[in-house]
N, C-alpha and C positions, 0 to 999 in steps of 0.2 A: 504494500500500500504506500503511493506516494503521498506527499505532503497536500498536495491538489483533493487527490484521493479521500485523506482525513479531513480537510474545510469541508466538503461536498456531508461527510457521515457524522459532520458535529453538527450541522444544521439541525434546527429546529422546526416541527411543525407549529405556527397557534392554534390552538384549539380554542382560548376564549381572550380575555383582555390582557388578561393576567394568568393564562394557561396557557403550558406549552407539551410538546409532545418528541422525544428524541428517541431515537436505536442503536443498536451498538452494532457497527459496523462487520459484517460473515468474516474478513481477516482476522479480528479481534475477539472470536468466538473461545470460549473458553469454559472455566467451570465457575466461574465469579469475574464481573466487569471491571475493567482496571481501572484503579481508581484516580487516574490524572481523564482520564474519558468525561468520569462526569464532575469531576470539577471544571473540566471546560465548559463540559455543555450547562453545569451551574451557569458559572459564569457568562455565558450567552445568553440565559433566558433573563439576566438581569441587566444586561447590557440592551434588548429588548424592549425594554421599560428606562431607559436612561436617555438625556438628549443632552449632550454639548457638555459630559464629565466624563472622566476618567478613573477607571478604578487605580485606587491607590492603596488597600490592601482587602484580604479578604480571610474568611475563619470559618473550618468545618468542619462535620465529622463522619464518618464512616461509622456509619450504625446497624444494617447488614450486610451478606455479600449480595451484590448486584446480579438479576439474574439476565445472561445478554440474551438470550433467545426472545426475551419481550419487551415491549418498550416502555420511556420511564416517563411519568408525567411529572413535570416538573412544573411546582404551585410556588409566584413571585407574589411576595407580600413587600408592600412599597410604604415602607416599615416612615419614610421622611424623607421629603423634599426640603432642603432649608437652602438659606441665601446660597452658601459656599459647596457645603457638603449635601450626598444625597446616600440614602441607605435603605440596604436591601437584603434579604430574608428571602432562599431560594428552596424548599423542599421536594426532594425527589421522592416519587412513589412507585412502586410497582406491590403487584397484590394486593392493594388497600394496606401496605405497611410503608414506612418513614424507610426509605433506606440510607436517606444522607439529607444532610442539612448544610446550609451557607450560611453566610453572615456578611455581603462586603458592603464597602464605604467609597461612593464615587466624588471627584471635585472638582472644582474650577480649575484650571490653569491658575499658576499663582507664581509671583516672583517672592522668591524670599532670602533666607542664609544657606552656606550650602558647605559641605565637607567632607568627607567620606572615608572609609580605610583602603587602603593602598591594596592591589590586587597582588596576593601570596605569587611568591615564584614557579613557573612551571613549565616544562619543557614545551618549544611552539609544537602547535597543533601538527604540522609536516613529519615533526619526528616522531608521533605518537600513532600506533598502527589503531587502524580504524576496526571499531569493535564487531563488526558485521565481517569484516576477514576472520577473526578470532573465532567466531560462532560459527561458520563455514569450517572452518578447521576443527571446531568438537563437533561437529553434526556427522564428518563422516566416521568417527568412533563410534556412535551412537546407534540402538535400532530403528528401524524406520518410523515409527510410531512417536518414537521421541524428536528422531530427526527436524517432522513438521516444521514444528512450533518456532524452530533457531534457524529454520531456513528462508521465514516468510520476510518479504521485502518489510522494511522499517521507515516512516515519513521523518524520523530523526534519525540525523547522522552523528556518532556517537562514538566518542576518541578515550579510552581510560589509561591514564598517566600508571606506567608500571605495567602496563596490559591487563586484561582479564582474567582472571582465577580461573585455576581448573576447576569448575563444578564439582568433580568426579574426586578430589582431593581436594579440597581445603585447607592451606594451614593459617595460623594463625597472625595474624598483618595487625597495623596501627590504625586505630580509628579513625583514618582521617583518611580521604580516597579524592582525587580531580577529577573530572570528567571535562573534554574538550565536547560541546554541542554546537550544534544548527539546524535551521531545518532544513531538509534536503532541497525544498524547491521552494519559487516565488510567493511570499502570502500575501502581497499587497501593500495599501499604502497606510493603511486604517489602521489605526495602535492597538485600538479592540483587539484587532485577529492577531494582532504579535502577541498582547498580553493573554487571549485565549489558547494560542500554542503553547508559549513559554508555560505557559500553567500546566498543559496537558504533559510535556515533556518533566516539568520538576517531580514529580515521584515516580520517575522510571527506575531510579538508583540510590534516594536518599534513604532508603529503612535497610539497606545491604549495608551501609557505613557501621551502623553498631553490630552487626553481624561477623564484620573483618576479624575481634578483638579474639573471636570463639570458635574460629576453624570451623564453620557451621555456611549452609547457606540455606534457601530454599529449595534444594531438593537433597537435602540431608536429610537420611531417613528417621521419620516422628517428629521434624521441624514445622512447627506451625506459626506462616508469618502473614500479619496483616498491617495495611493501613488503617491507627484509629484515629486520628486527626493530623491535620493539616493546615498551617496557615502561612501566609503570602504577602509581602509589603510590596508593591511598583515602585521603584523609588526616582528612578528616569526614563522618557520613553526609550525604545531599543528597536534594531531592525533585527528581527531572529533569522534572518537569511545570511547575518554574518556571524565569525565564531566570538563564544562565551565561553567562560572557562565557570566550571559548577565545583567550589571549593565547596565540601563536606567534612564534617566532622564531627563525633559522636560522644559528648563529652559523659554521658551517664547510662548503664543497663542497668533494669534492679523488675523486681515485683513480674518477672516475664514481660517486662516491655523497653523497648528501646530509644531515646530519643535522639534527634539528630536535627541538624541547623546544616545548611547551607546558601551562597554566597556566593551569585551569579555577575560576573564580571565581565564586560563586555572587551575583545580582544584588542580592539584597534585603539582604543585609547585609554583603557582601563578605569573606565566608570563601573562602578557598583550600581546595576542597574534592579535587581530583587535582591530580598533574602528570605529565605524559607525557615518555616521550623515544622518540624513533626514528630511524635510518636506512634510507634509501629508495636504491634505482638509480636515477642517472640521466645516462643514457647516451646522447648525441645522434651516430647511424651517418650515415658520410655516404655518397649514394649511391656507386654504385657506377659506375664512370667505361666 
């Protein structure tokens, strides 16, 4: 699935003023909907209901797994309109149950003070092998059955400093992990669908960070890992068609859950453009005796 590909499958249908209606795309078929999916398409059905702001951060949560074979109704509650700020409350439903919740805050354009931290060091993107070579390289050790999944085209292009872990072995790394990203093709000119990407793209690797410290991943057998929330600041616009460097790092695991922050920095001139924070489950069952 190209990046054109995913614009076209994050679309939303209206159903009423403030109803909207989205599906999860046949490539992105799965056993639960991944959850940067419908943070975007959150973030689209509040975008929807918005005129002449910009989201500038947003707050949610993963409360069951999404089921992709049906679609999700997503209900916008236009929680304020005020002079500056505008805010918004996005509920996603299937079944007649809550499966995730939103929370953002849109604004005016605004001049103000400005500062930022310095983008960490990291090898340029040229020298960093692209993660879709990597995953081509473990899919032919793999049965076919597993193969699928690591061979499907991807609408993000996606570089990890140090390269990718072997799945199949895991040892034990430093909490903290880079990723070089982009999106593979043109999204246009509109900040909306940059900030709708970029959103969809931030939890493809940030709940594996706290997973590094424990030789562990998600297909370690009896690992059980989820996104339980998510939240997202904009802090500058961005064009997600050039590279960002997604600095990670996992300063705490406790209680089976893992938290993790990262620190999307844009390459060409090193603006701190978001930063993330999330906690993920992860949970290692042991069999059963």
């Amino acid at each position: 699935m190209d990046t054109q590909t995913l614009m076209q499958a994050l679309k939303l249908e209206r159903l009423e003023v403030n109803l909207f209606r989205g599906t999860t795309p046949d490539e992105e078929s799965r056993m639960r909907i991944y959850g940067g999916q419908v943070i975007a398409q959150s973030l689209l059905a509040a975008y929807e209901t918005i005129e002449d702001r910009i989201c500038h951060s947003l707050h949610c949560y993963f409360i069951r797994p999404g089921d992709p074979n049906v679609p999700i109704i997503f209900e916008v509650d236009r929680s304020r309109d005020g002079g500056s700020f505008t805010t918004r409350r996005v509920i996603a439903v299937q079944h007649g149950q809550q499966i995730f919740n939103l929370a953002a805050s849109f604004q005016v354009e605004e001049e103000g003070f400005e500062h930022q931290s310095e983008m960490p060091p990291a090898p340029h993107w040229d020298e960093v092998e692209d993660d879709r070579v990597a995953q081509l390289r473990l899919a032919e050790k793999l049965p076919e059955d597993q193969r699928e999944w690591l061979e499907r085209p991807q609408p993000i292009e996606m570089r990890t400093v140090g390269g990718r872990f072997d799945m199949r072995r895991p040892e034990k790394l430093a909490p903290v992990q880079q990723v070089w990203f982009r999106a593979k093709d043109p999204i246009g000119s509109a900040t909306r669908m940059h900030q709708v990407i970029l959103a969809y793209a931030s939890d493809m690797s940030l709940l594996g960070t706290s997973l590094r410290p424990h030789a562990v991943n998600w297909r370690t057998p009896g690992m059980q890992t989820a996104s339980l929330d998510h939240a997202m600041w904009f802090h500058r616009p961005t064009d997600f068609n050039e590279w960002h460097l997604y600095h990670q790092e996992a300063p705490s695991a406790s209680g089976g859950r893992g938290f993790n922050l990262g620190y999307i920095y844009r390459a060409s001139d090193g603006a701190l453009v978001a930063s993330c924070a999330q906690e993920g489950l992860m949970r290692l069952r042991k069999p059963k005796a």
